[in-house]
N, C-alpha and C positions, 0 to 999 in steps of 0.2 A: 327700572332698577332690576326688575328679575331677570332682564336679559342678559345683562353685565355677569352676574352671580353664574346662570349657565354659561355663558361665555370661558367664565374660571376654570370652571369645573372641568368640560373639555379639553383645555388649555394644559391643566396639570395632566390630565389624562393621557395627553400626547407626549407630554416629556418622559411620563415615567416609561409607557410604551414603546419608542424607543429603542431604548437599552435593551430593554426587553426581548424587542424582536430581532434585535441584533444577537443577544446573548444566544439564546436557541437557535439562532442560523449556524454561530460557530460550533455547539455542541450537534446540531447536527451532523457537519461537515467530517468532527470528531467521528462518530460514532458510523460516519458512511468508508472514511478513510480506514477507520479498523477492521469494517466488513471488506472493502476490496483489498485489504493487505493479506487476510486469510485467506479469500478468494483466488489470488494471485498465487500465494503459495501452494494452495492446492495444485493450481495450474502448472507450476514448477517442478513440485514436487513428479506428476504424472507425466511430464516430459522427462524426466531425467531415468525415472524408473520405462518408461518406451526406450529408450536409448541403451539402458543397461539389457533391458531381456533381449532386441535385438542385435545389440553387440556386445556381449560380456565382457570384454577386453578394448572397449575405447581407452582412449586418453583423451587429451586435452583440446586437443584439435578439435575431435570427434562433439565432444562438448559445446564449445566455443561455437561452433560453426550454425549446429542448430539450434543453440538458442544464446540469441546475439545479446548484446548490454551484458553480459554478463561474468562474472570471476569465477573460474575454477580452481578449487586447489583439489589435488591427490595426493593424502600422506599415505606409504606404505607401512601396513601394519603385520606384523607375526601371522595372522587371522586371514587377512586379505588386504583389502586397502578400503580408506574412508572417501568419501566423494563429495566436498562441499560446494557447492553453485550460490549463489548472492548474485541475485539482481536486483536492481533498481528499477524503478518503474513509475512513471509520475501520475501523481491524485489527479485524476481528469478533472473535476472541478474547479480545484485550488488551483491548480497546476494554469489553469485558464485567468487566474487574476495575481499570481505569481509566479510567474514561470517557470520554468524547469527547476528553480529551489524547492519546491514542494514536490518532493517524491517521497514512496516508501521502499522498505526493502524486504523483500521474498528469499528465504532460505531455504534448501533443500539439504539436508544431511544424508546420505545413505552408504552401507558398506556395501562393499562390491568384491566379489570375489578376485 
C-alpha cells in the first residue's frame, strides 16, 4: 500500500512540473529575445553612424547596400535631415521552431547633416 501512495505522489508531481518547465522556457525565450533585440540595435545603430562619419552625404543606395534586410527612409528637415533604418532580423532560437515569423525589429534613428 505505501507504494501506491508514493506512486501518487510523483505522479501529481509530474503533471504540475510540466507546465512549469514549459512556462520558464517561454519567459526565458522572452527575456533572451529582448536582450538580442537591444543587442542588435546597438549593432545597427553603429553601422549606420560608420556610414554617416565616412560618408556624410550618403543617401539611400549608400544605406541599402551595406546593410541589407533593411528600410531606409530620409526626411529632409530645415536642420539637416533625419536618417531612419528598421531591420528585421530573426530570434535565432524561435526563429528555429517557427520560422522566419519570429523575428524582431532593430531601429536606428539619427540626424545627419
Amino acid at each position: 500500500m505505501k507504494s501506491n501512495q508514493s506512486d501518487e505522489g510523483s505522479i501529481e508531481a509530474g503533471i504540475a512540473l510540466v507546465p512549469v518547465t514549459i512556462l520558464f522556457l517561454l519567459v526565458l525565450q522572452l527575456i533572451l529575445a529582448g536582450s538580442w533585440q537591444s543587442l542588435e540595435t546597438a549593432r545597427l545603430h553603429d553601422q549606420v553612424n560608420r556610414i554617416l562619419i565616412s560618408n556624410p552625404k550618403a543617401g539611400l543606395t549608400e544605406f541599402s547596400d551595406a546593410i541589407s534586410g533593411s528600410e531606409v527612409k530620409i526626411q529632409l528637415l530645415p536642420q539637416g535631415r533625419l536618417i531612419t533604418v528598421v531591420k528585421r532580423i530573426p530570434i535565432p532560437i524561435i526563429s528555429s521552431l517557427l520560422g522566419n515569423r519570429a523575428s524582431i525589429r532593430a531601429i536606428a534613428v539619427l540626424h545627419g547633416e
